[in-house]
C-alpha positions, 0 to 999 in steps of 0.5 A, spaced: 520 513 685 524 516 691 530 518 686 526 521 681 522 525 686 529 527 690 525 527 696 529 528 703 529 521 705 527 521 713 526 515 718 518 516 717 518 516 710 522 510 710 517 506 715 512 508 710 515 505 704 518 499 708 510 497 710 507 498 703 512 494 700 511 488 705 503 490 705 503 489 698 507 482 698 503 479 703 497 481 700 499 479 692 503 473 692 500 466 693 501 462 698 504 467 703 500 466 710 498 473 715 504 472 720 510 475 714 505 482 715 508 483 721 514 487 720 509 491 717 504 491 723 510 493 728 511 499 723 506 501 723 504 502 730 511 505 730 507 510 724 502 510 728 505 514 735 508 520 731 503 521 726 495 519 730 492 518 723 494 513 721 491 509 727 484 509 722 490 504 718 493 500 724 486 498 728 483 494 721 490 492 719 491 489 726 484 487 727 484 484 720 490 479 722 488 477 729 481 474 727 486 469 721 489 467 727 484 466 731 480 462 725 487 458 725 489 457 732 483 455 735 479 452 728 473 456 729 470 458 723 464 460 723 463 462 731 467 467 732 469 470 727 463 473 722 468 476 717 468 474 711 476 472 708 473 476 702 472 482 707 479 481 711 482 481 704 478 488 702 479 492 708 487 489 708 485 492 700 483 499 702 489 499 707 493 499 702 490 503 698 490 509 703 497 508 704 499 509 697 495 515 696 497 518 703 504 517 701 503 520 694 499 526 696 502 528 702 510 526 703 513 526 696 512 531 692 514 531 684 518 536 682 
């Protein structure tokens, strides 16, 4: 999709591309637990300080990740934690949807 589209290649658009890619693996394939999203959530934080729009992005996805670690850590499910997995896993859905779209819309644009 880059080579076709002969975008200029930048370190944000890179950063972009590197946290939809590992979202989206972290998201589809079985067995992979929360903590290999953390590339992605590190990068998007650094996202997050050169463009604030994407904070509507970082906070679910942080948010997200911190209550399946404290379910686990602290085998608490059910009395801190009132989301759902089907929740988390919608809102993690939606943030890669908008990412996506984001992305297409705004920094690659077809010739």
């Amino acid at each position: 999709m880059l080579y076709c589209s002969k975008v200029e290649l930048s370190v944000m658009l890179l950063c972009k591309f590197a946290i939809i890619s590992v979202l989206v693996v972290c998201f589809f394939m079985p067995y992979i637990h929360e903590r290999y999203a953390f590339l992605a959530e590190m990068l998007l934080l650094i996202v997050m300080v050169q463009e604030v729009k994407y904070v509507k992005v970082a906070i679910p996805t942080l948010l997200c990740t911190m209550l399946n670690y404290c379910t686990y850590l602290y085998q608490i499910e059910g009395v801190l934690v009132t989301v759902p997995e089907w929740g988390i896993a919608l809102v993690r859905l939606g943030c890669i949807i908008y990412l996506i779209y984001d992305l297409m819309k705004k920094d690659i644009k077809q010739h």
